[in-house]
CHARMM-style PDB file with segment names, atoms N, HN, CA, C and O in Angstrom:
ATOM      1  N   UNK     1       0.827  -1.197   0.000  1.00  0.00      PROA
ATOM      2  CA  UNK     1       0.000   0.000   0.000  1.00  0.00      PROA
ATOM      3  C   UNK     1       0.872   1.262   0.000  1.00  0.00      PROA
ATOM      4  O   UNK     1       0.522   2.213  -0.698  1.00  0.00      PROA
ATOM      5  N   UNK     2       2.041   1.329   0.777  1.00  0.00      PROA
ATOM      6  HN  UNK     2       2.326   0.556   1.344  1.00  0.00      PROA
ATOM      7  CA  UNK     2       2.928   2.266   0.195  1.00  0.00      PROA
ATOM      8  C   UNK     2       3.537   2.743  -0.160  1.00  0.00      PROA
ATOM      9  O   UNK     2       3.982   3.849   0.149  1.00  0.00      PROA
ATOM     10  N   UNK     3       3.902   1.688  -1.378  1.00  0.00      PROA
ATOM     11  HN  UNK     3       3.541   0.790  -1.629  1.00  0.00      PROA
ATOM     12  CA  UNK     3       4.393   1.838  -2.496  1.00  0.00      PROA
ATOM     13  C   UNK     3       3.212   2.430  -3.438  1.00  0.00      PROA
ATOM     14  O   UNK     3       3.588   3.268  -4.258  1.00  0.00      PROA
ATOM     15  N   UNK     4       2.042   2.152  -3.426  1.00  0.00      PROA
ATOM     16  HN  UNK     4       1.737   1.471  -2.760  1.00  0.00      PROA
ATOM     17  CA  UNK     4       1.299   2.969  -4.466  1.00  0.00      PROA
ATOM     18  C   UNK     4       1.145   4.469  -4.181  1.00  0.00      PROA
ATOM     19  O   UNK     4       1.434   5.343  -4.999  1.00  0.00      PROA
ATOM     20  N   UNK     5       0.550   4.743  -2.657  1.00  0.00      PROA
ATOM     21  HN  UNK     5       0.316   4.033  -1.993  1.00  0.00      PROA
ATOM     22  CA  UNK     5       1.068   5.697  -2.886  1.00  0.00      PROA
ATOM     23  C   UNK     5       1.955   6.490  -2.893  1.00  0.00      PROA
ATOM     24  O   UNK     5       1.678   7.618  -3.301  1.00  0.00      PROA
ATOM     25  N   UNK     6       3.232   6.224  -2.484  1.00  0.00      PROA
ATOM     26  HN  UNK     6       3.457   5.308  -2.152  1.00  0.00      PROA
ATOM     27  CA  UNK     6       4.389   6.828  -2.742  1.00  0.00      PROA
ATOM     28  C   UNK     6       4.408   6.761  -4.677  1.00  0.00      PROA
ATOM     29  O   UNK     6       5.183   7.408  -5.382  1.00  0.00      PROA
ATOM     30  N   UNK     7       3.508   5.955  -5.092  1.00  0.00      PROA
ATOM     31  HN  UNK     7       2.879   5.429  -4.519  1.00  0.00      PROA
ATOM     32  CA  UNK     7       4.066   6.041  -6.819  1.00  0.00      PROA
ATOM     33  C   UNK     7       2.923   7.395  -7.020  1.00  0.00      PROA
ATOM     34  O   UNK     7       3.184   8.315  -7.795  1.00  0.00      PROA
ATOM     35  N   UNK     8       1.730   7.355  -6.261  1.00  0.00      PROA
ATOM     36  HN  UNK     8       1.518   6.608  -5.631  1.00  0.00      PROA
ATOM     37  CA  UNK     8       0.941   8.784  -6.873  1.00  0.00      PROA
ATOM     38  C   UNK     8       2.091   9.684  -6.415  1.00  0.00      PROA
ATOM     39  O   UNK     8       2.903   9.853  -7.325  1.00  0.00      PROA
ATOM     40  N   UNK     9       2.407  10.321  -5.258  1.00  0.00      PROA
ATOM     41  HN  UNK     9       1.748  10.184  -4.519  1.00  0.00      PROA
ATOM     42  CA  UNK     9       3.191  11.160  -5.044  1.00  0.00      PROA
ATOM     43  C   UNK     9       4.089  11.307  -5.715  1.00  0.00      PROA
ATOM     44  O   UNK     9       4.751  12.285  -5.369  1.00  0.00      PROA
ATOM     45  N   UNK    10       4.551  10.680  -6.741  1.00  0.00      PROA
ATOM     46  HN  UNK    10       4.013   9.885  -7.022  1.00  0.00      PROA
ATOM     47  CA  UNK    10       5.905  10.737  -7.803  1.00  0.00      PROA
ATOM     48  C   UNK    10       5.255  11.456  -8.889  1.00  0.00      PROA
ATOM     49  O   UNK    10       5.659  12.534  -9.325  1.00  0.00      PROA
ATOM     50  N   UNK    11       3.710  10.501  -9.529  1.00  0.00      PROA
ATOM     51  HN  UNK    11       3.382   9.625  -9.175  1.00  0.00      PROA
ATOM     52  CA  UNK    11       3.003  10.972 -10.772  1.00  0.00      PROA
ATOM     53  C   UNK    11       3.117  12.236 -10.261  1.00  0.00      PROA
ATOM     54  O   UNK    11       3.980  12.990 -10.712  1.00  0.00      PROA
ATOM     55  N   UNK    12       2.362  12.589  -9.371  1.00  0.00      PROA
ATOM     56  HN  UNK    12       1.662  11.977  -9.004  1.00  0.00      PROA
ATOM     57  CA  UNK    12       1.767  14.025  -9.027  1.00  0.00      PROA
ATOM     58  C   UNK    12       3.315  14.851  -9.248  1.00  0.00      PROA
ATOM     59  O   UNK    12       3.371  15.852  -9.962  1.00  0.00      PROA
ATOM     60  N   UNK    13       4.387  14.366  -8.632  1.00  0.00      PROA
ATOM     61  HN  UNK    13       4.342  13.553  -8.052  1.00  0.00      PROA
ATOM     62  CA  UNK    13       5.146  15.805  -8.699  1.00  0.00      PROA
ATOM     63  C   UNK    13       5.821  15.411 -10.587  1.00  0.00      PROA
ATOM     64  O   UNK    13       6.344  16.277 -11.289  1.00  0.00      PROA
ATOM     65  N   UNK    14       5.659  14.289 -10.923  1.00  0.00      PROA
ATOM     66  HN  UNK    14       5.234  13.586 -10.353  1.00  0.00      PROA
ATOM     67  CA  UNK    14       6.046  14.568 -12.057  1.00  0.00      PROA
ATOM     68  C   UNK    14       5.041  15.524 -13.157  1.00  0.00      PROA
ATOM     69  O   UNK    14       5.312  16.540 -13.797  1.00  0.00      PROA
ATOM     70  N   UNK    15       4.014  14.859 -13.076  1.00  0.00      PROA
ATOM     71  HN  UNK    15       3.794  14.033 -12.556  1.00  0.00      PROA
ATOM     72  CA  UNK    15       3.230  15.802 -13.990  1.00  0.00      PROA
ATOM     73  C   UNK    15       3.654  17.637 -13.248  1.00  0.00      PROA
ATOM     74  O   UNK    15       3.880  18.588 -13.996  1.00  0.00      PROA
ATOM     75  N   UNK    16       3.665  17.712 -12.186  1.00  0.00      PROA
ATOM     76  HN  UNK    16       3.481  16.939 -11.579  1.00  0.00      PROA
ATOM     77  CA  UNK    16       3.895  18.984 -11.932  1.00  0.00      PROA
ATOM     78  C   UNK    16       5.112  19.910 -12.526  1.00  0.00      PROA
ATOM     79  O   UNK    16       4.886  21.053 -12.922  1.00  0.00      PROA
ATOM     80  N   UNK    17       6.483  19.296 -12.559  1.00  0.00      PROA
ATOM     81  HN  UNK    17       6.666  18.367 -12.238  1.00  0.00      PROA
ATOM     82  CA  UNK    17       7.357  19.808 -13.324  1.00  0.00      PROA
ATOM     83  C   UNK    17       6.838  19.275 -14.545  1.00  0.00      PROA
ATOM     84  O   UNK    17       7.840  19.180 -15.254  1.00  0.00      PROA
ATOM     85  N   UNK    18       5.945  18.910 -15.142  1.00  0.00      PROA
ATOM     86  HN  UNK    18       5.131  18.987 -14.566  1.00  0.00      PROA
ATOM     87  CA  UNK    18       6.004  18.800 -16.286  1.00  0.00      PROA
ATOM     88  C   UNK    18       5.061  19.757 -16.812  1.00  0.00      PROA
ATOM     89  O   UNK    18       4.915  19.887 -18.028  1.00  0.00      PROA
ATOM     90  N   UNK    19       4.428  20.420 -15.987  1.00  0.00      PROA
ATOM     91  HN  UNK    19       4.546  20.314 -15.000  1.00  0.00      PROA
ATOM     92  CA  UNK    19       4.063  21.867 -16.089  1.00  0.00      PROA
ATOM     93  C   UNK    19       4.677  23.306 -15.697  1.00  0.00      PROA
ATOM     94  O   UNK    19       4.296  24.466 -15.856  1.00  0.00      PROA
ATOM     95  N   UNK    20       5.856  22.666 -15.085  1.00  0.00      PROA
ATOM     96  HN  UNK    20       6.165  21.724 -14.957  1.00  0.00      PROA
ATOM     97  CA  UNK    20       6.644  24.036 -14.865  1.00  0.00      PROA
ATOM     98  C   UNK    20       7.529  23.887 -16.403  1.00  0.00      PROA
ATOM     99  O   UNK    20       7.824  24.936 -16.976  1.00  0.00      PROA
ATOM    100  N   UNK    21       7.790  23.012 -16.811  1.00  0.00      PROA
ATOM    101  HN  UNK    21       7.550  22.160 -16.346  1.00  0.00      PROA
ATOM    102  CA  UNK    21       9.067  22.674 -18.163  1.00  0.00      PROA
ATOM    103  C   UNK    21       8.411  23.343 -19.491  1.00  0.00      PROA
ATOM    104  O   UNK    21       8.928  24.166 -20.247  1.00  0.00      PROA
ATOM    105  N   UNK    22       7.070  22.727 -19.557  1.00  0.00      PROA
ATOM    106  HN  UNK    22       6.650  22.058 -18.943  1.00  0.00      PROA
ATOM    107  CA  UNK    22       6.110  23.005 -20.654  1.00  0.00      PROA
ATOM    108  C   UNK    22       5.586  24.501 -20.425  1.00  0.00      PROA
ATOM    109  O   UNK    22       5.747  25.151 -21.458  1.00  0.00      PROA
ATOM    110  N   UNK    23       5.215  24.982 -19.760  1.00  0.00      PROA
ATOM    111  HN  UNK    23       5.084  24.454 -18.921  1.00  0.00      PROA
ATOM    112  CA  UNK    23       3.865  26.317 -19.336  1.00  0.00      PROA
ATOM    113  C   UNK    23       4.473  27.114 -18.492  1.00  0.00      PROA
ATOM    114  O   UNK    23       4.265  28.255 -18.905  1.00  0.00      PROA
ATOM    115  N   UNK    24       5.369  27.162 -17.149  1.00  0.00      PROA
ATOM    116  HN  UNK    24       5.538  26.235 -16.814  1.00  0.00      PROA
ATOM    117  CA  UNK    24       6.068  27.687 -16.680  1.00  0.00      PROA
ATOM    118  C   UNK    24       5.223  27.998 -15.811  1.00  0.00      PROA
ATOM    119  O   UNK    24       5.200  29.179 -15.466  1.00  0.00      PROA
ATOM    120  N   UNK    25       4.127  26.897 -15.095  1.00  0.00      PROA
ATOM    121  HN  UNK    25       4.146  25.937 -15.376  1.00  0.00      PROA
ATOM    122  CA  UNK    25       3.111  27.291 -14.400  1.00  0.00      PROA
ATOM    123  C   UNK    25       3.288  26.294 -12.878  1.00  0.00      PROA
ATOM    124  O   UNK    25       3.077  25.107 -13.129  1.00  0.00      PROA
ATOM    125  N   UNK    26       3.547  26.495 -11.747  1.00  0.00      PROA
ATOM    126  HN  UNK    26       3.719  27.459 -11.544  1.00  0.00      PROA
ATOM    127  CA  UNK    26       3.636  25.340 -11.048  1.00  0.00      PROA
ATOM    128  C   UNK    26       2.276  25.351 -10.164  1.00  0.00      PROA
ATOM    129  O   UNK    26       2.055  26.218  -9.319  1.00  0.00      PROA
ATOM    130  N   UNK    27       1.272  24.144 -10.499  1.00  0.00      PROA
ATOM    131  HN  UNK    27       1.451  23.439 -11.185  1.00  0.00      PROA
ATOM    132  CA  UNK    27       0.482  23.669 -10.073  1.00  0.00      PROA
ATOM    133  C   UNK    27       0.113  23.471  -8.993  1.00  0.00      PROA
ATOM    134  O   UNK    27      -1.072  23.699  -8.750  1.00  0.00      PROA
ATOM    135  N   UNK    28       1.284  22.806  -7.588  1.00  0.00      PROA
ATOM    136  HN  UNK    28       2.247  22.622  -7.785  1.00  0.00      PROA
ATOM    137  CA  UNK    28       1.148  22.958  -6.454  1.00  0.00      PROA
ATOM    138  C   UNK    28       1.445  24.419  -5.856  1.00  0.00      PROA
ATOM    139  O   UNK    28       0.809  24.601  -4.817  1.00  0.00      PROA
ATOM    140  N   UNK    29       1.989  25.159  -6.117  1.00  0.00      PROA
ATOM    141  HN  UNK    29       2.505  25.011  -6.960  1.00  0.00      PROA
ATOM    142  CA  UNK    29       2.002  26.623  -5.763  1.00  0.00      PROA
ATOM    143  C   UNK    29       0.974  27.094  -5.762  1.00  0.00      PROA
ATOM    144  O   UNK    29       0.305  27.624  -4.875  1.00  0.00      PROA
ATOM    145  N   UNK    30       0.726  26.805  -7.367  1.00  0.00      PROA
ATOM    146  HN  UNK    30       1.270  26.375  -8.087  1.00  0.00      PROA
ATOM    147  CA  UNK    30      -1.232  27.870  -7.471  1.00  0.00      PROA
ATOM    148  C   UNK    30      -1.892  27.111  -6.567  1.00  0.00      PROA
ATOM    149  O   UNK    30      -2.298  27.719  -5.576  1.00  0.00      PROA
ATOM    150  N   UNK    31      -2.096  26.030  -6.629  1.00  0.00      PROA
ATOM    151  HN  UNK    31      -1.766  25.537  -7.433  1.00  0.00      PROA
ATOM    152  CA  UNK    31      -3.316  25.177  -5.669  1.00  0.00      PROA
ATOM    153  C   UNK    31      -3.319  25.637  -3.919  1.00  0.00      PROA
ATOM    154  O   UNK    31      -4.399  25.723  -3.335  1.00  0.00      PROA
ATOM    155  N   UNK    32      -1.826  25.948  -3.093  1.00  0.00      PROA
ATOM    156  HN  UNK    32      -0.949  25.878  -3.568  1.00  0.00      PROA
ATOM    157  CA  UNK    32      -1.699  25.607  -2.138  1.00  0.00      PROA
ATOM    158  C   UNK    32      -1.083  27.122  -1.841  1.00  0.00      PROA
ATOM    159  O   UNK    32      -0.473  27.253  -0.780  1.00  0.00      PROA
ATOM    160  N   UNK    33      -1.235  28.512  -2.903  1.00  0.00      PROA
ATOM    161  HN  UNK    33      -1.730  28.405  -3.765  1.00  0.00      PROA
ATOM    162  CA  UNK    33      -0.703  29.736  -2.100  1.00  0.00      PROA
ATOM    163  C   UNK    33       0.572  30.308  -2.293  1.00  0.00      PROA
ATOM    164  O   UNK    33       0.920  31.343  -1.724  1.00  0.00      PROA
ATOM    165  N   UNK    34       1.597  29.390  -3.425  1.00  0.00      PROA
ATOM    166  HN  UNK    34       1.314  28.550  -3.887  1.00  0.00      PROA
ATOM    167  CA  UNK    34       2.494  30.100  -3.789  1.00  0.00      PROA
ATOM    168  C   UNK    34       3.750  28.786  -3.079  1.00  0.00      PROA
ATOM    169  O   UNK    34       3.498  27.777  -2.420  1.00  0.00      PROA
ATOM    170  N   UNK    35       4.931  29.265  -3.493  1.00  0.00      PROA
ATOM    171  HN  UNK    35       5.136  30.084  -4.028  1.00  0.00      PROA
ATOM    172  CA  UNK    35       5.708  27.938  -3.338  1.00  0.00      PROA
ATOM    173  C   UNK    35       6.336  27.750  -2.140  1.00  0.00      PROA
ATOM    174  O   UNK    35       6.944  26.753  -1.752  1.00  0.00      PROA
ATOM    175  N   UNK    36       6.047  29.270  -1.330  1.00  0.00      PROA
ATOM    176  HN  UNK    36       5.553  30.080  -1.646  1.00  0.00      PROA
ATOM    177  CA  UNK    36       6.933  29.158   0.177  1.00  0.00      PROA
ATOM    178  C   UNK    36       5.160  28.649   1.313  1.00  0.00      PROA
ATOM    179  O   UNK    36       5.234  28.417   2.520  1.00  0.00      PROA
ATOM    180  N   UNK    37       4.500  28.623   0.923  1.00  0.00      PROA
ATOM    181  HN  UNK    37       4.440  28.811  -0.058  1.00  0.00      PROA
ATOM    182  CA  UNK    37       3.506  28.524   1.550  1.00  0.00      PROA
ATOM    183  C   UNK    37       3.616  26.808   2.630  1.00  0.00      PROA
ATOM    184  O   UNK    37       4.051  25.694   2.339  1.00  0.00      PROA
ATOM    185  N   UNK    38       3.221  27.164   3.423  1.00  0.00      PROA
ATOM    186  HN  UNK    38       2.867  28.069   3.659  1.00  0.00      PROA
ATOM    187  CA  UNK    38       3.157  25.511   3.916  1.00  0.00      PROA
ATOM    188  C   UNK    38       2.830  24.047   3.698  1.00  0.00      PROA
ATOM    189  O   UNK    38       3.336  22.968   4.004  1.00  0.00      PROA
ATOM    190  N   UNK    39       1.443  24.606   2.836  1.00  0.00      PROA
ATOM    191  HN  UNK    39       1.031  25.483   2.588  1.00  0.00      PROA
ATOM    192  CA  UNK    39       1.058  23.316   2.446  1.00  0.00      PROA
ATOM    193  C   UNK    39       1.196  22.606   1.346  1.00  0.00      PROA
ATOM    194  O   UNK    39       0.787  21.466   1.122  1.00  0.00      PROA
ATOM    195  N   UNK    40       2.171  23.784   0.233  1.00  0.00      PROA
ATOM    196  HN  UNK    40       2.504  24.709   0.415  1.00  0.00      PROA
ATOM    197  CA  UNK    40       2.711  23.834  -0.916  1.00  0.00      PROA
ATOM    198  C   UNK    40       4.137  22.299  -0.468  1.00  0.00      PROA
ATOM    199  O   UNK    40       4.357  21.156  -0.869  1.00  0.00      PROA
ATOM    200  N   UNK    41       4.825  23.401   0.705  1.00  0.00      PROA
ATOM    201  HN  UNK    41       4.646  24.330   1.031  1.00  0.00      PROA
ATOM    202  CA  UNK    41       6.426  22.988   1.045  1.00  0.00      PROA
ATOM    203  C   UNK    41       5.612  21.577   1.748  1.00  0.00      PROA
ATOM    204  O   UNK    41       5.864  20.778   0.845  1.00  0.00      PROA
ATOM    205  N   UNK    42       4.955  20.919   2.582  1.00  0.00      PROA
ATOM    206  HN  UNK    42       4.751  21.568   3.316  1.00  0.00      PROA
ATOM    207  CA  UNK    42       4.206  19.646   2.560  1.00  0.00      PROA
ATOM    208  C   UNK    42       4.073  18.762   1.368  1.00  0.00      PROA
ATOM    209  O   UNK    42       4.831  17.798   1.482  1.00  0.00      PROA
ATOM    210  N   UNK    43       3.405  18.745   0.302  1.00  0.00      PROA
ATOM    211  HN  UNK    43       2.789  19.528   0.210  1.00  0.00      PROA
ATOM    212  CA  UNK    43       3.101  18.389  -0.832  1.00  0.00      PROA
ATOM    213  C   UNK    43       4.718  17.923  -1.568  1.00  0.00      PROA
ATOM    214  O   UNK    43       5.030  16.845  -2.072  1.00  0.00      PROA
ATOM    215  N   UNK    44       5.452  19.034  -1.416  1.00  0.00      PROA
ATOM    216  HN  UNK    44       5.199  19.910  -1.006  1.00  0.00      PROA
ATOM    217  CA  UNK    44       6.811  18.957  -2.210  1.00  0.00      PROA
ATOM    218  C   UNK    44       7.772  18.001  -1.387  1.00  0.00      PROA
ATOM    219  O   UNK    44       8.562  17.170  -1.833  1.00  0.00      PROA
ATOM    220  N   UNK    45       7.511  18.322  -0.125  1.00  0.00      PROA
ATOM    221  HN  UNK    45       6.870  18.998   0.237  1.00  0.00      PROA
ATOM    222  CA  UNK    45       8.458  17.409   1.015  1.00  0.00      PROA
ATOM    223  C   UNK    45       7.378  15.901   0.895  1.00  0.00      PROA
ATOM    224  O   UNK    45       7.986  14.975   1.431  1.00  0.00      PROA
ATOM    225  N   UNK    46       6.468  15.593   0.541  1.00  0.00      PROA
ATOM    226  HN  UNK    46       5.973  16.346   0.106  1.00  0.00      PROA
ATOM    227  CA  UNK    46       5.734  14.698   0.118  1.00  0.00      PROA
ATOM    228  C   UNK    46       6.581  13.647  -0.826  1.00  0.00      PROA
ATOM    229  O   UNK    46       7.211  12.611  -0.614  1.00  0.00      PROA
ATOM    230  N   UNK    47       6.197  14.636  -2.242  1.00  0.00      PROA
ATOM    231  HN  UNK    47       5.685  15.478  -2.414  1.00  0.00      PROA
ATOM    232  CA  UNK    47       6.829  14.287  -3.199  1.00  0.00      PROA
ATOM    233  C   UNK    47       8.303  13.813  -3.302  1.00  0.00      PROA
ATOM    234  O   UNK    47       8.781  12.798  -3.810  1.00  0.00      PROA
ATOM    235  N   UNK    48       8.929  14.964  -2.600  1.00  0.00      PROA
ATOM    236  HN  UNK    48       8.541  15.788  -2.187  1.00  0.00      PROA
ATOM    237  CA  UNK    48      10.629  14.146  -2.050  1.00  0.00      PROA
ATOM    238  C   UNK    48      10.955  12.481  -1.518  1.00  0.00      PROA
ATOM    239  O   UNK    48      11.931  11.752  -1.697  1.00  0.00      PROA
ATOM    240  N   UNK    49      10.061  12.345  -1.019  1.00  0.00      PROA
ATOM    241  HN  UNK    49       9.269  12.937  -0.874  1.00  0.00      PROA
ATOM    242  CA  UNK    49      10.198  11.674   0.262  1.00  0.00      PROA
ATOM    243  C   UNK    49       9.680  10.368  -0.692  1.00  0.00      PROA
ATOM    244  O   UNK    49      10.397   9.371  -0.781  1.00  0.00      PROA
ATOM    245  N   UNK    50       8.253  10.461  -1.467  1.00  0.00      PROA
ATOM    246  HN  UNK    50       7.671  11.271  -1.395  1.00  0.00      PROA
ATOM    247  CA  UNK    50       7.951   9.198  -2.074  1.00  0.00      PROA
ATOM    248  C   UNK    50       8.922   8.722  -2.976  1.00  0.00      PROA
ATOM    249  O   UNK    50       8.991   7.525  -3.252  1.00  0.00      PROA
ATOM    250  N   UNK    51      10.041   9.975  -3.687  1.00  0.00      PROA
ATOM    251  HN  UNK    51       9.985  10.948  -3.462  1.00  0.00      PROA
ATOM    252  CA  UNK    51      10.847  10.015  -4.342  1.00  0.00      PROA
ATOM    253  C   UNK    51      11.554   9.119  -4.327  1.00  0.00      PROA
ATOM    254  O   UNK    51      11.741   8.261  -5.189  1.00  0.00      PROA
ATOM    255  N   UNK    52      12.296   9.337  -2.700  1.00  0.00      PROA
ATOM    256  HN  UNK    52      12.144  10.034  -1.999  1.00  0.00      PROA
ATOM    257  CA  UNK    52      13.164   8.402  -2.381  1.00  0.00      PROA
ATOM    258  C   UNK    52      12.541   6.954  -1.813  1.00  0.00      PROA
ATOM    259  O   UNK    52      13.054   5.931  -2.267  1.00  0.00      PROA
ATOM    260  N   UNK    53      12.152   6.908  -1.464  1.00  0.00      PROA
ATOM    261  HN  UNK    53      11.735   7.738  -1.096  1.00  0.00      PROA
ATOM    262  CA  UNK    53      11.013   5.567  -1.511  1.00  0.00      PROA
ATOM    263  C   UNK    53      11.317   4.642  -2.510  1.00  0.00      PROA
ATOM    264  O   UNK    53      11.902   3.570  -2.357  1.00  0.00      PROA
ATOM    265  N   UNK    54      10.714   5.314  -3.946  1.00  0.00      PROA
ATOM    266  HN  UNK    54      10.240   6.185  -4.071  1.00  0.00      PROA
ATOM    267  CA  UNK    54      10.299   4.548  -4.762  1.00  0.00      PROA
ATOM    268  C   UNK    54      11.842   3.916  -5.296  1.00  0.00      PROA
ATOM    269  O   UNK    54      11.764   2.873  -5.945  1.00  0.00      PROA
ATOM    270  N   UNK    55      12.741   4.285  -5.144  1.00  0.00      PROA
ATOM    271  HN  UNK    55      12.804   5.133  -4.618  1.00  0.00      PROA
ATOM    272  CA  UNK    55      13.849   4.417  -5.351  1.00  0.00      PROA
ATOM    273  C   UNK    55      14.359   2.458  -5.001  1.00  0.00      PROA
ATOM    274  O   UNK    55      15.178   1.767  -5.608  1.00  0.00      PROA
ATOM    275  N   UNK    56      13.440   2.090  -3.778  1.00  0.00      PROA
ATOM    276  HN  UNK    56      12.775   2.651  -3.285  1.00  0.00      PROA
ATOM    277  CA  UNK    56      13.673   0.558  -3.643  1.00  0.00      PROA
ATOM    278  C   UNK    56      12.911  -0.186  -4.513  1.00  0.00      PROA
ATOM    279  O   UNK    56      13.092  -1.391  -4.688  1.00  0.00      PROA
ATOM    280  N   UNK    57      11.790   0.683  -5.253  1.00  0.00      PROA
ATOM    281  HN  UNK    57      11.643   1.662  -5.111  1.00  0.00      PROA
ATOM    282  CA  UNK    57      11.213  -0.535  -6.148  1.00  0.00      PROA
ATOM    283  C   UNK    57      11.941  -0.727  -7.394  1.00  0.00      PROA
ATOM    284  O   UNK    57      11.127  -1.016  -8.270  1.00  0.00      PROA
ATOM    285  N   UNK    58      13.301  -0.682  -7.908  1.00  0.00      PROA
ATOM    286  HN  UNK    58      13.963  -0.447  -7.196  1.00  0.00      PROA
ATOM    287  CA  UNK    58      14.150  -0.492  -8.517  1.00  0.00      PROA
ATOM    288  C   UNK    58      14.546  -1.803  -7.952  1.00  0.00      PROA
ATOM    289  O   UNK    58      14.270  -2.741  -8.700  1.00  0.00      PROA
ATOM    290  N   UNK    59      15.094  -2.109  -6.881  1.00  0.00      PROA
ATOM    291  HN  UNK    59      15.318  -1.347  -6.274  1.00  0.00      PROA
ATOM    292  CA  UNK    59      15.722  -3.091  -6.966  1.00  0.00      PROA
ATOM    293  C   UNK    59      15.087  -4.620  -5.940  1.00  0.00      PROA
ATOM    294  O   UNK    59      15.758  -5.449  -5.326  1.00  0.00      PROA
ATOM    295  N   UNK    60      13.291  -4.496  -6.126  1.00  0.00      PROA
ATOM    296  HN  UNK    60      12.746  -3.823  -6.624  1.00  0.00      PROA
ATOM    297  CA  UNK    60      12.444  -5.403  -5.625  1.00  0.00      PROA
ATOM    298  C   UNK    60      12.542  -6.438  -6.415  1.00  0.00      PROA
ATOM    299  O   UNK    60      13.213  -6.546  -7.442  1.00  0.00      PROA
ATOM    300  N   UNK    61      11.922  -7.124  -5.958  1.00  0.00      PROA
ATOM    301  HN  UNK    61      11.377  -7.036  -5.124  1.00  0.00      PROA
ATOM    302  CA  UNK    61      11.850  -8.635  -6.602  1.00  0.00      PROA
ATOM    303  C   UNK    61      10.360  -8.679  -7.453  1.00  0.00      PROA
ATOM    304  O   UNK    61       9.586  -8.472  -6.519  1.00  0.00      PROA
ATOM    305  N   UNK    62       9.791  -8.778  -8.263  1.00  0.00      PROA
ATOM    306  HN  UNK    62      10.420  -8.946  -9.022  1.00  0.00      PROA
ATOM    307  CA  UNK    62       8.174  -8.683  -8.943  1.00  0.00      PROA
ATOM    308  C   UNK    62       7.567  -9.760  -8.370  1.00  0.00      PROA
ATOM    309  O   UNK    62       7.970 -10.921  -8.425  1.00  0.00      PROA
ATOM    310  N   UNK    63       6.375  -9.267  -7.695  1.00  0.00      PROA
ATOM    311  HN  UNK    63       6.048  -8.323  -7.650  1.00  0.00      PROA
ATOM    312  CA  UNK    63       5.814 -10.679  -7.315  1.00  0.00      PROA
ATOM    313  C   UNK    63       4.930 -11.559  -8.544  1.00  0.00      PROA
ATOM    314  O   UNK    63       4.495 -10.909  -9.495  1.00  0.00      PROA
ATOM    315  N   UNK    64       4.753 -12.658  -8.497  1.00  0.00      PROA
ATOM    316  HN  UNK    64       5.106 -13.186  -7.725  1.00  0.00      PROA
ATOM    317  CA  UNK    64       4.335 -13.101  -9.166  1.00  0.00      PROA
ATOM    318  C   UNK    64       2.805 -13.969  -8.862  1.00  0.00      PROA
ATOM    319  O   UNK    64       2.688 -14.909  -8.076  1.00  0.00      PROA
ATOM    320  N   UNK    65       1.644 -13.339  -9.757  1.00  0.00      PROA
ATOM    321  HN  UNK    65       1.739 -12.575 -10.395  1.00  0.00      PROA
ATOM    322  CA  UNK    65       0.780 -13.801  -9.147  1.00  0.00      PROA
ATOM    323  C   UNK    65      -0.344 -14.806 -10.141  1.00  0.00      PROA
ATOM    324  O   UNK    65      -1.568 -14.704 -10.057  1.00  0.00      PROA
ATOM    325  N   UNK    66       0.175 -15.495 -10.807  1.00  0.00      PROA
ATOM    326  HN  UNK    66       1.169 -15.578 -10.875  1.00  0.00      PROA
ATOM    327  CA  UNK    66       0.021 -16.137 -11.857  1.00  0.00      PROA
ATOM    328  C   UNK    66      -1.075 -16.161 -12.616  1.00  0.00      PROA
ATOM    329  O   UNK    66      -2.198 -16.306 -12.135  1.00  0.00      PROA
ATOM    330  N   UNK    67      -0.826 -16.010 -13.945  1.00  0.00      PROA
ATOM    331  HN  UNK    67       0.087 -15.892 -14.336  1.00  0.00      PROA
ATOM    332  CA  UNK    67      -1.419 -16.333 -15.271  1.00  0.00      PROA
ATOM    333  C   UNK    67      -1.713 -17.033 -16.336  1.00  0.00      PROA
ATOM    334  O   UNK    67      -1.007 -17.942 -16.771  1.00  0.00      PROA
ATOM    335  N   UNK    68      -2.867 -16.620 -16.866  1.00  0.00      PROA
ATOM    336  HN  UNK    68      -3.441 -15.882 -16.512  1.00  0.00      PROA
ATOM    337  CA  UNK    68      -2.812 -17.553 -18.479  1.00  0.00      PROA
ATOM    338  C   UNK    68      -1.526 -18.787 -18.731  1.00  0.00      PROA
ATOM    339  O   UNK    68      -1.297 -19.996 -18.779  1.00  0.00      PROA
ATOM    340  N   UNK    69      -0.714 -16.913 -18.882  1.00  0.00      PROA
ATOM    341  HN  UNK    69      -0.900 -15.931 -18.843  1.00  0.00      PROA
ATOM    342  CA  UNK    69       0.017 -17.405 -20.091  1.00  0.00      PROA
ATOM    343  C   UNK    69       1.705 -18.157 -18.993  1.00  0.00      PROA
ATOM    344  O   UNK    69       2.593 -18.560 -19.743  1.00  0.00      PROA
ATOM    345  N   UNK    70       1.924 -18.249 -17.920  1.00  0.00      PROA
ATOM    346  HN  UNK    70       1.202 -17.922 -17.310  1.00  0.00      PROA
ATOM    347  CA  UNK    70       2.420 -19.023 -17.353  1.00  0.00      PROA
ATOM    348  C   UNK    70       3.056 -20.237 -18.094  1.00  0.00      PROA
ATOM    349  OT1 UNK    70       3.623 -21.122 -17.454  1.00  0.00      PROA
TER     350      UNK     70
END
């Protein structure tokens, strides 16, 4: 369970620079008050954090939960 969401927290800040790269607009800023705001710097320290997280599903093992084509 948290590994998924640590993987939304990745989507989310990726799509987000992928609106600062493209539009020059950052999404959690507007949403949360600007980028020094608290709940902005939450969200981003969020995003950090699932960052590094996800960083072990790199070197997990896939579980296997069998199929068909087996």
């Amino acid at each position: 369970m948290l590994d998924r969401i640590a993987l939304v927290f990745v989507i989310i800040g990726a799509l987000n620079w992928g609106m600062v790269g493209l539009f020059q607009f950052d999404t959690v800023a507007w949403l949360f008050g600007g980028t020094g705001a608290v709940l902005s710097r939450v969200v981003y320290t969020l995003v950090a954090l699932s960052g590094i997280w996800t960083i072990s599903l790199l070197f997990k093992e896939r579980e296997h939960h069998g199929s068909v084509r087996d």
